[in-house]
C-alpha positions in Angstrom: 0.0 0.0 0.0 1.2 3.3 -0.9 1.2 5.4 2.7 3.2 8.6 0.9 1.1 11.6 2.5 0.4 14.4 -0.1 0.3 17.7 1.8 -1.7 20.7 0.4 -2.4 24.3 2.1 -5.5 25.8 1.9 -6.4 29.5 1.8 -9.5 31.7 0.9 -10.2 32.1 -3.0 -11.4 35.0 -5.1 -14.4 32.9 -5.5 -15.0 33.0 -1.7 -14.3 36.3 -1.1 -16.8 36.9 -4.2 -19.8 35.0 -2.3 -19.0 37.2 0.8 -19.7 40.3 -1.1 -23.0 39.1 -2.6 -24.1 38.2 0.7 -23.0 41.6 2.2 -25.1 43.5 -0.7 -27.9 41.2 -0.6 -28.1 41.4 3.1 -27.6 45.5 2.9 -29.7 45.6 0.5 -32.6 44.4 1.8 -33.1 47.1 4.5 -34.8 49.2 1.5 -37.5 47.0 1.5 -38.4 48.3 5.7 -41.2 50.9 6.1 -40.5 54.7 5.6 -41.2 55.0 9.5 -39.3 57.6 11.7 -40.2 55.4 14.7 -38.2 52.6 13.3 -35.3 54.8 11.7 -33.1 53.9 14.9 -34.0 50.0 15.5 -33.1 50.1 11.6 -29.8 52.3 12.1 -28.8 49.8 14.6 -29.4 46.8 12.8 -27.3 47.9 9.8 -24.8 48.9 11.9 -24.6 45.4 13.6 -25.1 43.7 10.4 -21.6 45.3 9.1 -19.8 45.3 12.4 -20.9 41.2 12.3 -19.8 41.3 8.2 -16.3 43.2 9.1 -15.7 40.2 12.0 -16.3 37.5 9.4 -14.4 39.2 6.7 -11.2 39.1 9.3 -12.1 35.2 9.5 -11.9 34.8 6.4 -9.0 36.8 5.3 -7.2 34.6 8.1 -8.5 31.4 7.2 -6.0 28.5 6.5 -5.9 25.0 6.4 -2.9 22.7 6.1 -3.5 19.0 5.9 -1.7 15.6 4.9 -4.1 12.8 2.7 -2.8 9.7 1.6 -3.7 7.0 -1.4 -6.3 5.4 2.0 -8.6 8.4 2.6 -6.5 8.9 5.9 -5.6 12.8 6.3 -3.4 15.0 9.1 -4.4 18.4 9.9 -1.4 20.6 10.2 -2.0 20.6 14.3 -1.2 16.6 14.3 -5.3 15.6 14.6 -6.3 12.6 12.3 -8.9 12.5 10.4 -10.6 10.1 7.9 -12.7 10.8 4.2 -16.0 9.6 4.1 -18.5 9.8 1.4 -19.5 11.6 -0.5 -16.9 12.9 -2.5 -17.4 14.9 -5.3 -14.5 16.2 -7.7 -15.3 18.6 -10.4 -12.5 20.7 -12.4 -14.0 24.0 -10.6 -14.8 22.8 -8.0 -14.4 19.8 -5.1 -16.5 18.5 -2.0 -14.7 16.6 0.5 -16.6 15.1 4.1 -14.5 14.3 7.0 -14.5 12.9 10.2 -12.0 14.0 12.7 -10.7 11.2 14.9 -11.5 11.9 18.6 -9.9 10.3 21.6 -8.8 6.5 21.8 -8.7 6.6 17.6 -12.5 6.5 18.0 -14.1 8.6 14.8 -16.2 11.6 15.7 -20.1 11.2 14.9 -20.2 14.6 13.5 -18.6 14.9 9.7 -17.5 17.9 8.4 -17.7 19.2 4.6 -15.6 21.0 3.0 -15.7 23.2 -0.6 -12.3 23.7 -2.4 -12.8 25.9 -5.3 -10.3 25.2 -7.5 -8.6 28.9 -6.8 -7.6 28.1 -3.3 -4.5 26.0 -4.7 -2.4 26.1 -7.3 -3.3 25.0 -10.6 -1.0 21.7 -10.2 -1.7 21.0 -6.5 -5.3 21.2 -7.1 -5.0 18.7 -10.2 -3.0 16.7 -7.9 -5.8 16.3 -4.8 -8.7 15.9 -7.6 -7.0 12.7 -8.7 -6.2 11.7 -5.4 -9.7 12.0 -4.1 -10.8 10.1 -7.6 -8.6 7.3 -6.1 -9.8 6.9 -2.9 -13.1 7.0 -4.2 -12.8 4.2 -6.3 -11.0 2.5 -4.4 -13.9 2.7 -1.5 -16.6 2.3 -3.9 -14.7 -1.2 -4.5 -14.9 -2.0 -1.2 -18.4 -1.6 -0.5 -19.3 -3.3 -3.6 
């Protein structure tokens, strides 16, 4: 069995930073549809106000938003802070875009009931390192598609 661990680093994409703005102007946005009351102008002041102090917090998590993480040929992975994880299905590769669904591995090597997903837009990593996980998660899906079959 090949247990060579391919190491990628993960950081925010245009395509990310895109979405984020949409939702900032569609959620700005639709203030114009409240009432033309002066005994709401404040509740309304205060709520937009909230709404991009919440917005400027989330853009600062996503500006500093990184992930490291080690995946070999067996769906077995390695965040960057030495936790294990392990692919589960579904995995779904596209050349734009890819889905990937973990689950961490808690204490005692016992997996976590809780999966996480994750999008990679193809703008994250570099042309050749994304090529590079998209066949790799190709491989481990076949090769667990074989072994439920």
């Amino acid at each position: 069995m090949d247990a060579r661990r391919h190491n990628f680093s993960l950081g925010p994409s245009r395509d990310s930073w895109l979405c984020f703005a949409l939702l900032w102007a569609l959620s700005l946005s639709s203030f114009l549809a409240w009432p033309r009351q002066t005994s709401l102008a404040w509740l309304k002041i205060l709520l937009i106000f909230s709404l991009c102090l919440s917005f400027i917090v989330a853009a600062r998590h996503l500006w500093l938003w990184r992930w490291q993480f080690s995946l070999d040929t067996e769906g077995r992975g390695l965040h960057s802070d030495g936790r294990q994880f392990s692919l589960s299905q579904p995995l779904w590769v596209s050349p734009f875009a890819c889905l990937i669904c973990f689950r961490n591995q808690g204490h005692e090597g016992v997996l976590e009931r809780r999966g996480r997903c994750v999008l990679i837009c193809a703008d994250m990593l570099p042309d050749n390192q994304y090529r590079h996980l998209c066949r790799l998660l190709l491989q481990i899906r076949d090769k667990k598609s074989q072994t439920v079959i």
